[in-house]
Structure formats: C-alpha cells, structure tokens
PAFI-892894 format. One record per residue (C-alpha): residue number from 1; x negated, y, z. Coordinates in Angstrom, 3 decimals, always signed. Each point is the difference from the previous one (the first is absolute). Layout:
// PAFI-892894
+------+----------+----------+----------+
! resi !        X !        Y !        Z !
+------+----------+----------+----------+
!  NUM !        X !        Y !        Z !
...
+------+----------+----------+----------+
***
This chain:
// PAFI-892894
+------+----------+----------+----------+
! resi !        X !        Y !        Z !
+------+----------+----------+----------+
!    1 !  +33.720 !  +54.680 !  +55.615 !
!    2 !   +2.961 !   +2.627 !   +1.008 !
!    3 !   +0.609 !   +2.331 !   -3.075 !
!    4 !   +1.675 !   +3.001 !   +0.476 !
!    5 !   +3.811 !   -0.038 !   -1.781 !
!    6 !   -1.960 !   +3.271 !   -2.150 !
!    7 !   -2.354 !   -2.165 !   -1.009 !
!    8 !   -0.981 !   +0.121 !   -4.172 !
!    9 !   -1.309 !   -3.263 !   -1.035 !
!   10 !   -1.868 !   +0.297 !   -3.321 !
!   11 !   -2.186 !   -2.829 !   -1.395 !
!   12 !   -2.699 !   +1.691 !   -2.606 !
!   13 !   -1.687 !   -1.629 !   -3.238 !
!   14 !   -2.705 !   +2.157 !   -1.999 !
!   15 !   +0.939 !   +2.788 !   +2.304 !
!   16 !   +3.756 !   +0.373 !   -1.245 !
!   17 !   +2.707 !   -0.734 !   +2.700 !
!   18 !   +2.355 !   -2.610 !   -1.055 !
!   19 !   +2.863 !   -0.492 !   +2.313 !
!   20 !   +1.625 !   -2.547 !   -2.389 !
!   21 !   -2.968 !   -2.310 !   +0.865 !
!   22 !   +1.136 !   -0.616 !   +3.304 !
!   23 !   +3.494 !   -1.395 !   -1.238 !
!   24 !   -2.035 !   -2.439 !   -2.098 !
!   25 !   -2.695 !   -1.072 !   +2.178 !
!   26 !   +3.131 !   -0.807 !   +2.797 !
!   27 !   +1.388 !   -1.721 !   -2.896 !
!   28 !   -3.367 !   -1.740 !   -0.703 !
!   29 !   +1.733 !   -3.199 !   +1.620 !
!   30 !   +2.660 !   -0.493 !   -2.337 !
!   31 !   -1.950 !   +0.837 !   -3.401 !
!   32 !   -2.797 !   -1.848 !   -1.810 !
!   33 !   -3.878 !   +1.903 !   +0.753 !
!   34 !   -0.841 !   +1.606 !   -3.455 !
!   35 !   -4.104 !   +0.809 !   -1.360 !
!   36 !   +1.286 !   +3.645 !   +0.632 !
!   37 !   +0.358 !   -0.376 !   +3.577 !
!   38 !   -3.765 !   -0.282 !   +0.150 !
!   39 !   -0.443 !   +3.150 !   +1.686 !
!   40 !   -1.189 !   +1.804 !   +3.398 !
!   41 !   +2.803 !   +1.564 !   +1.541 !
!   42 !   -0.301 !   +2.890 !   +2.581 !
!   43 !   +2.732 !   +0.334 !   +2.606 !
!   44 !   +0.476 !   +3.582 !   +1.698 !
!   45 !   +2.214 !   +1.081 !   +2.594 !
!   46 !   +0.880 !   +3.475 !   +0.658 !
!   47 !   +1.652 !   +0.500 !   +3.657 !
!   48 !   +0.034 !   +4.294 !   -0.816 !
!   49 !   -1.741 !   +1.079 !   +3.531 !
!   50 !   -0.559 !   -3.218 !   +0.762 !
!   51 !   -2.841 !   -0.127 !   -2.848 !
!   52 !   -0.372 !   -2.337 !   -2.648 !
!   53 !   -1.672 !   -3.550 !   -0.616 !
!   54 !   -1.319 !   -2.582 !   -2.648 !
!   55 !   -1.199 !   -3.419 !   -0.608 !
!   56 !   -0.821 !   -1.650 !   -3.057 !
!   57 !   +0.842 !   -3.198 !   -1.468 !
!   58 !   -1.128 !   -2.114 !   -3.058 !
!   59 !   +1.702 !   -2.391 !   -2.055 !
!   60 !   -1.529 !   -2.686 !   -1.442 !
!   61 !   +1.836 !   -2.198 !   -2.448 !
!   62 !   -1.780 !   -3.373 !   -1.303 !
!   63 !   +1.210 !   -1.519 !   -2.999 !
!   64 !   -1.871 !   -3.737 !   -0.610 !
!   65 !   -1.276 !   -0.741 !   -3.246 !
!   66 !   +1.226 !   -2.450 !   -2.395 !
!   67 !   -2.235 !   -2.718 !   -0.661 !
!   68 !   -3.163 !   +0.848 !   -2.082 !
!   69 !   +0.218 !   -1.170 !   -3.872 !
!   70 !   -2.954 !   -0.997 !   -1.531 !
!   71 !   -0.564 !   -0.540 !   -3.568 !
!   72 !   -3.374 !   -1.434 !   -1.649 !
!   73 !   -1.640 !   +0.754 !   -2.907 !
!   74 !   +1.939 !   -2.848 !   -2.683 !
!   75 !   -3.147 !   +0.847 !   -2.457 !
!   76 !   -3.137 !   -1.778 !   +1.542 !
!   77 !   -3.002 !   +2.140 !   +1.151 !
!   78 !   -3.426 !   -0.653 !   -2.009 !
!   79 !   -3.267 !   -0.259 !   +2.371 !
!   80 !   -1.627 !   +1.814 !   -3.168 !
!   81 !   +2.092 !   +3.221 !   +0.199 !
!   82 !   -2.162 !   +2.817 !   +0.991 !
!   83 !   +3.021 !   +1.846 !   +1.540 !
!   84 !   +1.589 !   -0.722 !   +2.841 !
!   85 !   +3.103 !   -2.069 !   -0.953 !
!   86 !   +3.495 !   +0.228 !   +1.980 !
!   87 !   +0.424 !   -2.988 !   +1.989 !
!   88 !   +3.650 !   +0.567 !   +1.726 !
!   89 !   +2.827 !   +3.134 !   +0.766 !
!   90 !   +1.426 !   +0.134 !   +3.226 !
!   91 !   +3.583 !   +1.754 !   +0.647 !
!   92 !   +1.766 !   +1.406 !   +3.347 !
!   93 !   +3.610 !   +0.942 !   +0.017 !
!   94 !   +2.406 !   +2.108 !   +1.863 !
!   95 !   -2.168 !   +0.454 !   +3.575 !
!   96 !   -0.375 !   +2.928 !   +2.034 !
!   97 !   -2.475 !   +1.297 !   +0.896 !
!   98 !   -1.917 !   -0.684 !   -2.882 !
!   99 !   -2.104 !   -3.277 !   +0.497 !
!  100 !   -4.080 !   -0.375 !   -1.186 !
!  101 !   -0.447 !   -3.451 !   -2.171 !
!  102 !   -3.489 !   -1.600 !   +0.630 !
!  103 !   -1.538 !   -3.030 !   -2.353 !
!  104 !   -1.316 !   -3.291 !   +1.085 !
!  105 !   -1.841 !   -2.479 !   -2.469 !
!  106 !   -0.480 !   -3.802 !   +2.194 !
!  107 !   +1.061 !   +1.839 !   +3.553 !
!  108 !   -2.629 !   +2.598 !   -0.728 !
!  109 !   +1.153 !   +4.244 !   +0.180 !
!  110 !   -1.781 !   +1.131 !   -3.107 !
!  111 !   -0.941 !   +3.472 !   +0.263 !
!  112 !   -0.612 !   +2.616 !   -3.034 !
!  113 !   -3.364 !   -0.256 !   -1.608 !
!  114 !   -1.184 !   +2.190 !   -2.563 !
!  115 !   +0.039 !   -1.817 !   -3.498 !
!  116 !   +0.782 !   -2.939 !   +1.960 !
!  117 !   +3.340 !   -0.046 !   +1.460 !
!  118 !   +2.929 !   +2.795 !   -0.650 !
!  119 !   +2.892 !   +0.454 !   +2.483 !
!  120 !   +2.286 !   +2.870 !   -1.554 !
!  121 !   +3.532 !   +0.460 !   +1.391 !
!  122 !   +3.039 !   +1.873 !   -0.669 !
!  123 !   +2.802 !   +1.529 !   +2.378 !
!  124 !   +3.243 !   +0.968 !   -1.324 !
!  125 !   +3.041 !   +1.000 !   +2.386 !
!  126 !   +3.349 !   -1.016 !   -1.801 !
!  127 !   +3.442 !   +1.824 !   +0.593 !
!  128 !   +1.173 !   -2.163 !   +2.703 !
!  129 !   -3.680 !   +1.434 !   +2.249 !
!  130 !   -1.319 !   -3.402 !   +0.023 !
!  131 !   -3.654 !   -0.623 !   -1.461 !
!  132 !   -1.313 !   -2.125 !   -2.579 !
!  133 !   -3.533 !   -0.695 !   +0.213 !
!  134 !   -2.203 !   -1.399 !   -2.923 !
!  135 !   -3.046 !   -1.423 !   +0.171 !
!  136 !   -2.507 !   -1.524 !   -2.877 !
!  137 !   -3.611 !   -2.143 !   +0.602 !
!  138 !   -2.049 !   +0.288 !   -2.535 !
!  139 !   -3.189 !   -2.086 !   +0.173 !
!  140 !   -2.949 !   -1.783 !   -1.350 !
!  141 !   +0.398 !   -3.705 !   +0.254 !
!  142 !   -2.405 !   -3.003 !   -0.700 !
!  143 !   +0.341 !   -3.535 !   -0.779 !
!  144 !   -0.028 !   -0.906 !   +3.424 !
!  145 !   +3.691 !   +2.121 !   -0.085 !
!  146 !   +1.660 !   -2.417 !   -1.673 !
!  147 !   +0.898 !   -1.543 !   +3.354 !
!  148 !   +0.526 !   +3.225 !   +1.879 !
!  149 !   +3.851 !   +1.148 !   +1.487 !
!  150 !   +0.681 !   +3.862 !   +0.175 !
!  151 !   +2.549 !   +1.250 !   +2.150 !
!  152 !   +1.383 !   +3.389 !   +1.216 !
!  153 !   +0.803 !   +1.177 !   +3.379 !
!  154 !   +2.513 !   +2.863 !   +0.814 !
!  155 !   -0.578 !   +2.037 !   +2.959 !
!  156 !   +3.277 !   +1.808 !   +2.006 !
!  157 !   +0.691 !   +1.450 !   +2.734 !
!  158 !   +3.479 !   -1.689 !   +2.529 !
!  159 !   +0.717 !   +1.549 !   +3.295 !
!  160 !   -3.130 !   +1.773 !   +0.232 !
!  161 !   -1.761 !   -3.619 !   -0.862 !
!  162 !   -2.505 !   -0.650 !   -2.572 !
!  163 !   +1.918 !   -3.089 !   -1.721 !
!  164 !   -1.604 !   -2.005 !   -3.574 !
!  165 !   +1.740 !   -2.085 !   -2.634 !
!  166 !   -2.026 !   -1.975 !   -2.571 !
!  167 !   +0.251 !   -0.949 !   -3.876 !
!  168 !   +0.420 !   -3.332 !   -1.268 !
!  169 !   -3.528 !   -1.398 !   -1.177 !
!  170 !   -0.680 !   +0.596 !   -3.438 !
!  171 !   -2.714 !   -1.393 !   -2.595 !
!  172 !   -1.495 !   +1.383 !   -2.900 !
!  173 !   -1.486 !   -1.564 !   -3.220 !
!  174 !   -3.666 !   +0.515 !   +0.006 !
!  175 !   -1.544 !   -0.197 !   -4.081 !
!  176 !   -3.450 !   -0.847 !   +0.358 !
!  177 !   -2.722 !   -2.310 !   -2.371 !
!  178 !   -1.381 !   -3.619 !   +0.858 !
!  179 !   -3.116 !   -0.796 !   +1.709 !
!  180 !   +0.572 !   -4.276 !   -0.322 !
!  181 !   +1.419 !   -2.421 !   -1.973 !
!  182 !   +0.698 !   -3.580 !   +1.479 !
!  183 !   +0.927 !   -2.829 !   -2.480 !
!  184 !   +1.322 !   -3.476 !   +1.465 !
!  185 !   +2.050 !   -3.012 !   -2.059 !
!  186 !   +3.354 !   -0.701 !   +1.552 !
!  187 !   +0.773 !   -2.522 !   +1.650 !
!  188 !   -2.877 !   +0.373 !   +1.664 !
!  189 !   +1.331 !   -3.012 !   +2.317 !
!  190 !   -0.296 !   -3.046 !   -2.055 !
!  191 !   -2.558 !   -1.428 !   -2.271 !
!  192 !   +0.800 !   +1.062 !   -3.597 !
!  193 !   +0.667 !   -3.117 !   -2.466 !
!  194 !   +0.583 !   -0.465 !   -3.268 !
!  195 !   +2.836 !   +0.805 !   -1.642 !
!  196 !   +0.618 !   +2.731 !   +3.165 !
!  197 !   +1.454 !   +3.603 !   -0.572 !
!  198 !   -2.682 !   +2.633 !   +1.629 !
!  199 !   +0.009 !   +3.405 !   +0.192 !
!  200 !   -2.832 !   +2.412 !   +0.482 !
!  201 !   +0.712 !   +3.070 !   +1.898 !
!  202 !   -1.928 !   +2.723 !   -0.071 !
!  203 !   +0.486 !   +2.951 !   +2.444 !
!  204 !   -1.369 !   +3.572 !   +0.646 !
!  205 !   -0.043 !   +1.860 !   +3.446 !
!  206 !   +0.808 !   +3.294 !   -2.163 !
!  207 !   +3.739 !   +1.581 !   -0.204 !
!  208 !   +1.477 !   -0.062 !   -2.324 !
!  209 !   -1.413 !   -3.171 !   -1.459 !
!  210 !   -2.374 !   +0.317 !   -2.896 !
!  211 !   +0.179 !   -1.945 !   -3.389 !
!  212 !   -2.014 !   -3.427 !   +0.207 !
!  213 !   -2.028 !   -1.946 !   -2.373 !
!  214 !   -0.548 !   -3.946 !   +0.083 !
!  215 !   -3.244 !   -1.830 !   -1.540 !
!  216 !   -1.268 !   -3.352 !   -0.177 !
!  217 !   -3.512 !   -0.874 !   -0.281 !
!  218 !   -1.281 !   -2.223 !   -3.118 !
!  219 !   -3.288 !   -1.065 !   -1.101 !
!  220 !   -2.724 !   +1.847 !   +0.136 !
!  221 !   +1.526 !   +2.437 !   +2.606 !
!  222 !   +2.207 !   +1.015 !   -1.951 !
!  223 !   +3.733 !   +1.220 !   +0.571 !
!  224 !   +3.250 !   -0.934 !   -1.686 !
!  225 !   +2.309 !   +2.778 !   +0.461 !
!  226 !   +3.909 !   -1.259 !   +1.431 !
!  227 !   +1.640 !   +3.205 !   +0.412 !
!  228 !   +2.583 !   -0.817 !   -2.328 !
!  229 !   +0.820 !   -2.625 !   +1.796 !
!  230 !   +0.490 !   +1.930 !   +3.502 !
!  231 !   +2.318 !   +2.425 !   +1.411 !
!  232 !   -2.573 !   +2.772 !   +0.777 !
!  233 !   +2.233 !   +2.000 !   +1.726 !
!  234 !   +0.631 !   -2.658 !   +2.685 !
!  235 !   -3.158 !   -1.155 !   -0.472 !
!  236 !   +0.879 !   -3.616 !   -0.553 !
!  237 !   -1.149 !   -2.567 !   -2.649 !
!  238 !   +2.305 !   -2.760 !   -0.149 !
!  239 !   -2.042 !   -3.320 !   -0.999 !
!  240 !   +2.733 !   -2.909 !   -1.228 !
!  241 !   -1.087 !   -3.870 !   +0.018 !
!  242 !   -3.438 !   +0.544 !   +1.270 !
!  243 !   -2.448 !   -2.626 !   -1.297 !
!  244 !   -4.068 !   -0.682 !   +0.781 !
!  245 !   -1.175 !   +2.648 !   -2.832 !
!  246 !   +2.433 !   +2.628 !   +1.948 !
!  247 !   -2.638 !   -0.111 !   +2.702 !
!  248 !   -2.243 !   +2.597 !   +0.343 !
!  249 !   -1.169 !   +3.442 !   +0.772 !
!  250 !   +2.492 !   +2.666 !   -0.056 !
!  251 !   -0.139 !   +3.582 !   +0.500 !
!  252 !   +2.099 !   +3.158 !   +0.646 !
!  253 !   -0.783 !   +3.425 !   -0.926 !
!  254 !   +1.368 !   +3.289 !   +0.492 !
!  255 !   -1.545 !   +3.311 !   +0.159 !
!  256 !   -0.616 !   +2.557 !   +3.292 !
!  257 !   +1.209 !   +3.369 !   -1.144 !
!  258 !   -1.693 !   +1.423 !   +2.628 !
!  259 !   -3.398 !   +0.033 !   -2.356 !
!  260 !   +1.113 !   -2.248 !   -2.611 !
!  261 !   -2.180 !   -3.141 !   +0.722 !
!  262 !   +1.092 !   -3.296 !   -0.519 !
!  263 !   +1.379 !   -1.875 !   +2.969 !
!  264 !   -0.127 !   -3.865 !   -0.456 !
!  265 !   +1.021 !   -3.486 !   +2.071 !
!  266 !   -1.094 !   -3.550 !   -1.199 !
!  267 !   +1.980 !   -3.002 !   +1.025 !
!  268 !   -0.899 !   -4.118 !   -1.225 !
!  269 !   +2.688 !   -1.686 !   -0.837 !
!  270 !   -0.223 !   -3.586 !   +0.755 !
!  271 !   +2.619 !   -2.647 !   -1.933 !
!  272 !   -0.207 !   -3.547 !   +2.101 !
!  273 !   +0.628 !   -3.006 !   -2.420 !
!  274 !   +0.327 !   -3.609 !   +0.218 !
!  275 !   -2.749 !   -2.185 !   -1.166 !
!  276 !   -0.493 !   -1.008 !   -3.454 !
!  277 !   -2.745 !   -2.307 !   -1.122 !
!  278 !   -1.186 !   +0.978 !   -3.027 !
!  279 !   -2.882 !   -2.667 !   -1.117 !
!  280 !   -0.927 !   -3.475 !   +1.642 !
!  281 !   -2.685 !   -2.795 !   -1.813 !
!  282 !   +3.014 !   -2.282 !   -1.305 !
!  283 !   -0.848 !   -2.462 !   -1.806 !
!  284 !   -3.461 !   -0.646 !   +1.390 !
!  285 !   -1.579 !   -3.321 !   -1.098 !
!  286 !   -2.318 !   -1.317 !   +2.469 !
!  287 !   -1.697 !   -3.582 !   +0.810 !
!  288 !   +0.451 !   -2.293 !   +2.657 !
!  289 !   -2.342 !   +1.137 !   +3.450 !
!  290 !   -0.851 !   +3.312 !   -1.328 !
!  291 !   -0.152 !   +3.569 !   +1.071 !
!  292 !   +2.233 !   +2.380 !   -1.380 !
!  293 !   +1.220 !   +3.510 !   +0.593 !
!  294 !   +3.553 !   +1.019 !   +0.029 !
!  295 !   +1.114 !   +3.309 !   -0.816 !
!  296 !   +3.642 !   +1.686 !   +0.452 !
!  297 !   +0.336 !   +4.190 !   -0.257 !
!  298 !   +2.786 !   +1.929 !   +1.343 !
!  299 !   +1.332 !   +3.297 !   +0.107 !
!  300 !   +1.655 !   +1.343 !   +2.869 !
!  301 !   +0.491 !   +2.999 !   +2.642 !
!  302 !   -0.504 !   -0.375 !   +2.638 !
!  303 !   -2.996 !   -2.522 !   +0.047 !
!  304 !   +1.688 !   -3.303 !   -0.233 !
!  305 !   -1.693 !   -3.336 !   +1.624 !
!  306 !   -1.046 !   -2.804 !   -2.848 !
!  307 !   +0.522 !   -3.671 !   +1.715 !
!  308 !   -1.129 !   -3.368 !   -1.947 !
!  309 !   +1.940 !   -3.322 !   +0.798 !
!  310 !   -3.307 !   -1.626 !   -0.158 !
!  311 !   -3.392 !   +0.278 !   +2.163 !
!  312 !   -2.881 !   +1.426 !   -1.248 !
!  313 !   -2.258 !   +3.201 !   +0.230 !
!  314 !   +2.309 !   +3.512 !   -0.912 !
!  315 !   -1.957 !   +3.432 !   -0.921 !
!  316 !   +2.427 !   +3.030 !   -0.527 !
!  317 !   -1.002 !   +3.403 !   -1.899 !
!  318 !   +2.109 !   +2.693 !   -0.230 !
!  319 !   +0.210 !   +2.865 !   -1.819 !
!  320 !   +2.700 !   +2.608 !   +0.345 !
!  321 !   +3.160 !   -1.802 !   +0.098 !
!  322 !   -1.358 !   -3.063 !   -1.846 !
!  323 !   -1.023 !   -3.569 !   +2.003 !
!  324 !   -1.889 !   -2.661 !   -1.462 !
!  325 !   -0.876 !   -3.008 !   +1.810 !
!  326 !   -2.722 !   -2.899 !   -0.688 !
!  327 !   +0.661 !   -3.754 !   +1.701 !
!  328 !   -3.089 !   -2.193 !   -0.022 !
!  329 !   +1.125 !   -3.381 !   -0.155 !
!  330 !   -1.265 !   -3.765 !   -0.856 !
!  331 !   +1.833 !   -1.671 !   -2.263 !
!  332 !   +1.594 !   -3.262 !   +1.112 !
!  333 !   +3.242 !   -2.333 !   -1.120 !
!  334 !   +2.293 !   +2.062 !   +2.078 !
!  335 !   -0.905 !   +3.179 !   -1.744 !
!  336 !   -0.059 !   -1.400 !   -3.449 !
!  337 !   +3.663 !   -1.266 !   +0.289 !
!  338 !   +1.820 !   +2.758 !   +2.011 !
!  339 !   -2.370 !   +3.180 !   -0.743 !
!  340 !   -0.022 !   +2.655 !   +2.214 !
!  341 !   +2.679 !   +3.233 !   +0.870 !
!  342 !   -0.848 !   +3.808 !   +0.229 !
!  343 !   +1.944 !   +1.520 !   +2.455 !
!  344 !   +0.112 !   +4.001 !   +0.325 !
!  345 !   +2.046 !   +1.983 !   +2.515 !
!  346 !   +0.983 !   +2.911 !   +1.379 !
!  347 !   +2.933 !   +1.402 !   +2.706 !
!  348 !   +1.895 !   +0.877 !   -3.318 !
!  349 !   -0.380 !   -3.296 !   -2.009 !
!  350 !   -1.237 !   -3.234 !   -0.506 !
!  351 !   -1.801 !   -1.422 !   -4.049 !
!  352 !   -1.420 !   -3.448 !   -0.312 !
!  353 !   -1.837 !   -1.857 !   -3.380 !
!  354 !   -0.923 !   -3.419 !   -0.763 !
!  355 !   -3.637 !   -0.857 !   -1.074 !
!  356 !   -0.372 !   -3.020 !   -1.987 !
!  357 !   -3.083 !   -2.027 !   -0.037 !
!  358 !   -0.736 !   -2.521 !   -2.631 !
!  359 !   -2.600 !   -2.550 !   -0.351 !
!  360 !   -2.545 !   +0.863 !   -2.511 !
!  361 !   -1.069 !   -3.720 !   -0.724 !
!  362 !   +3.872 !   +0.062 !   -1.461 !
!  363 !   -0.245 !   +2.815 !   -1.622 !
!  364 !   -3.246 !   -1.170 !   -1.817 !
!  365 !   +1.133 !   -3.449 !   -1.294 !
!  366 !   +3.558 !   +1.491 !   -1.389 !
!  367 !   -2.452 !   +2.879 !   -1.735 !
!  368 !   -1.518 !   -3.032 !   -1.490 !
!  369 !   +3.031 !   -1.593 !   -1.742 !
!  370 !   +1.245 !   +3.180 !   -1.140 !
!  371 !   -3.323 !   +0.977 !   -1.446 !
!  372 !   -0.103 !   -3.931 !   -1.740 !
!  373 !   +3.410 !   +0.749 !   -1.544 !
!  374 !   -0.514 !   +3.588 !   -1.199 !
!  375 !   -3.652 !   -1.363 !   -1.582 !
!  376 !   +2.627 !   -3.151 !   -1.937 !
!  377 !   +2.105 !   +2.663 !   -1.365 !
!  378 !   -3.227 !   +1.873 !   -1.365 !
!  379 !   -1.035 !   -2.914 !   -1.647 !
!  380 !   +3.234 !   -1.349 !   -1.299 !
!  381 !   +0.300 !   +3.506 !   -1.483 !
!  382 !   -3.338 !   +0.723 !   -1.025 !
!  383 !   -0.046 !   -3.726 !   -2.311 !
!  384 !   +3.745 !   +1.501 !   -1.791 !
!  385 !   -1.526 !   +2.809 !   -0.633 !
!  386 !   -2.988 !   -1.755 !   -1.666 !
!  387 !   +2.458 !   -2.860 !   -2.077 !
!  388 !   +1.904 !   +2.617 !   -1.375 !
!  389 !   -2.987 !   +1.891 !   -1.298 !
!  390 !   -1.038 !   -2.802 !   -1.368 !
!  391 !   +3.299 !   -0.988 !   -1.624 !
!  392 !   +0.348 !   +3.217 !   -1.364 !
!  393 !   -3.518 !   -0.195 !   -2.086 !
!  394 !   +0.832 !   -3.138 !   -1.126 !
!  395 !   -2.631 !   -2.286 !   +1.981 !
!  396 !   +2.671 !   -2.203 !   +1.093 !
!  397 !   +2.327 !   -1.565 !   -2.300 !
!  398 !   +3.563 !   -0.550 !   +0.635 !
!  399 !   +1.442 !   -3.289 !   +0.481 !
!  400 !   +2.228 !   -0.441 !   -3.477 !
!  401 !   -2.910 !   +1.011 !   -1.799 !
!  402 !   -1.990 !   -3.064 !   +1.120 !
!  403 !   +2.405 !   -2.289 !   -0.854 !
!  404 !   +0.527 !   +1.262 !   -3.531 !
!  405 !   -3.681 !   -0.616 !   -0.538 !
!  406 !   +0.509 !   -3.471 !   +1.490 !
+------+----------+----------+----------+
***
C-alpha cells in the first residue's frame, strides 16, 4: 500500500514502541532466529491526518528435541514390594516449546493410576531458553513383567505440526519367588551306560534362582542326602562313572518363599548295562535218555534275550533287572559230549557260559575206587596203630630176643 513520505512506522511489543525492532526483523534474513524472538509483534502506522493503522504478527520459533534418554532401574524390582517401585527415567533436551513425554509398556500408553502407576515430571528452562523435560514411571510389576519393554515418547511441536520421537526399548529385572521346579538328567538324548558322566539339573521358574537340594531314595523310602556333592546354586549334581546301583530315584528340593512350602521334582535315573550271567547249573551230572533242567541267570538293563545252542523247552522269570531261564531237555550222546551254551544279550553287549554235563554211571564207578582206596588206607593205618600198641606193652617180642632164647 502507498504510505505517505510522513509516515511513522512503529512496531509495538508489551505495549512499548520499539523502533530498533524493525532494523532487526529486516535483518531477520541474515541472522540466526533466537527463543526470544518468540513474540507477537504489532505494527502501527501513523500517516498524521491521514490516521493511523495496525496489524499483528506472531513469531513462532520451534526448536526439535534431542533424542529421549532413557535409563532403567540397574537394581531389579521385587513383585513383593508393597510400594510402587521405579521402573525407568525418561529425559528431553534443549526443545522449544517445551515437549510432554508419555510411557508405553509392550506398545501400550499407560496412564496414571492411583497406587498403581505414577507419572511425575519436571520442566526446567536452561540459560540458552531451551527446555529439558524429565519424566519418571513408577509402577507395580508382576512376574509376567519380566518379559515386558518400556519405552518413552516425546511429544513437540514443528511448523505448527504435532511431530513424536521414541526411546530405545528397555527391560527391567523383575525379583519374584518360584511356583515349579523341573528336574531332568542330561543328556537326555542317549541311553545312559555304565561308566557314563551324567548330570542332574535341577531348575526353578523363580528369579533369582533359589538354593537346591538333591536326594536319593534308599530302602525303606528312605533318602540319602547328596548336597555335598552338588552345586546348589546352579542346581546341578554332577554323577561321575555311573554304574547299576547309581540308578534310582532322585529328587530336587527347594523352597517357595512365597509361603515357605516345600517345592519338589522326582526324576528315575536309569543306568543301561551289558549282560552278565551270574549263575548257570555247571557241572550237572545226568544219565543217558533223561530229563533235565538247565538253568543260566543274568543280570542286565535293559531286558536282555537268553538263547540255548540246543533244543528243548525255555521258561524265563524276571524280576527287576535279573533273567533266569530254564531249558527242558532229554539227555542224549550229543549233549553228554558237547554240553550246552547260555547265551544272554542285549543292544549294549553280548555274555555266553558253558554247561558241562557228565555221565553219572561215571561218576559212580570212579566214587567207587576212590572210596576202596580211602577204606585200604583206614585199614593199613588202623592195624599200625594196633602193632605198635601192642609192641609197646610188650605182647610182641622183638626179633633178637627170640633168637637169644634159641
């Protein structure tokens, strides 16, 4: 618009007339935008009997924020606390305007709760007119929290846009008691053998991990104690060169703080071994054409198969990991001659005996001559004994003596 050469330009602030602001704003181009240019600026004219005029004009100067820092809580947060614990701080710098921080736990805004969840913030404006904005969640949290991710999000204004920037993702540690204990031997892949190393782990689904106790069960139900032998605070029990009286019922026990009871996991422990025949009917004397049993007893895990290299009638009992097995067979000249084989096996080993089989008929008639000689050597001894008695009492007279009479 045409402005009369009298014109008085005058641009206001808070009702004082400035007329040095109107060198700076026209050198607004050439200098950097300041927080204290955030203003509304009036513009008058005064044309003297022309009249005057006035417009308005505001400012707005946007400053983005850094990126948010967030900083958990390093100590762990109990699920037993009765207060609400602080889970994570949340810091702003140098923005302007000043920004709002919101919280997010798993995508979720949380929102404050009373006695549940506690949003307090605090604004501070530093020399330079930029703001720092600080924010701190405080929370309840349950078990189910030791999975969750907490996150801030900081709110400013760009352009006369409504523009967001988010935290990294953080974590907490969650303290809370066990509700189960699981107890497995490791490997758990193979069969365990003799002479194996095991171990037994025991593990709680509390945090931190609670101190562990190993048993074993004996006779008459009851329980050796091998703590000693375990690291309880792993809760591992190392067992070296396993052998068949290693198997067996073991337990792990640890103790739910929550009300103090007992919490307890049984596991059987199961050493495989080869066969091992421990008792077959060798020597067995038998007569020609007759009907005898056989007998060979093993010990083995797992159940081993008994074979005989002869034909006949096999029973097997079994009891635990013990295997005894009966052949029926009729004696002939074959048997007599070779006798028969016991056979036991398993997928971890092979044993094999020899029964012999002799012919009673032999047996009797060499009993015989042995009982004629040991009855000679009675006698022989029995008739010394009775010369010498006699010698000595003088019922038998010497040889020289006779022939002095003579």
């Amino acid at each position: 618009a045409h402005v009369p050469s009298e014109a008085i330009i005058c641009w206001w602030h808070r009702r004082v007339c400035k007329p040095s602001l109107c060198e700076r704003l026209a050198a607004s181009q050439k200098h950097a935008v300041t927080m204290l240019d955030a203003k509304t600026f009036v513009c008058q004219v005064g044309a003297g009997s022309h009249g005057e005029g006035e417009n308005r004009t505001e400012l707005h100067v946007y400053k983005v924020p850094e990126a948010p820092e967030i900083t958990p809580n390093a100590g762990g947060i109990s699920v037993q606390s009765s207060d609400i614990s602080q889970i994570a701080q949340c810091v702003s710098r140098n923005s302007f305007p000043p920004p709002n921080i919101t919280w997010h736990k798993n995508g979720e805004k949380l929102q404050p709760e009373e006695k549940m969840v506690k949003i307090p913030t605090t604004l501070t404006r530093e020399s330079s007119g930029l703001y720092t904005v600080s924010s701190t969640l405080f929370a309840h949290v349950t078990r189910e929290d030791r999975n969750s991710l907490y996150y801030c999000t900081v709110h400013y204004w760009l352009r006369g846009e409504r523009r967001t920037v988010e935290s990294r993702r953080v974590n907490v540690t969650v303290f809370y008691p066990a509700e189960h204990v699981k107890l497995h031997v490791m490997p758990s892949s193979t069969l365990v053998k003799e002479g194996d190393d095991i171990k037994l782990v025991c593990e709680a689904d509390g945090n931190p991990a609670p101190v562990f106790s190993f048993y074993k069960r004996e006779l008459e139900d009851n329980w050796q104690d091998l703590t000693s032998l375990a690291d309880t605070n792993s809760g591992v029990l190392n067992l070296h060169d396993v052998n068949k009286s290693s198997s067996g019922l073991y337990r792990c026990q640890t103790l739910d703080l929550d009300d103090m009871r007992q919490l307890e996991k049984d596991v059987e422990l199961v050493v495989n071994w080869k066969p091992r025949i421990v008792a077959i009917s060798s020597p067995l004397y038998v007569r020609q054409d007759e009907v005898v049993n056989l007998t060979c007893k093993a010990i083995a895990f797992p159940r081993p198969s008994v074979h005989w290299n002869v034909n006949g009638t096999a029973h097997e009992y079994v009891e635990n990991q013990h295997i005894a097995s009966n052949l029926t067979v009729r004696v002939n000249h074959d048997l007599l001659r070779a006798g028969a084989m016991c056979r036991v096996s398993n997928a971890l080993g092979v044993s094999e005996k020899h029964i012999q089989l002799l012919d009673e008929k032999t047996s009797e008639s060499k009993g015989v001559i042995i009982v004629a000689i040991i009855v000679c050597i009675l006698v022989v001894a029995v008739l010394g004994s009775v010369i010498y008695f006699l010698h000595k009492k003088g019922k038998i007279p010497c040889g020289r003596a006779g022939k002095q009479d003579m």
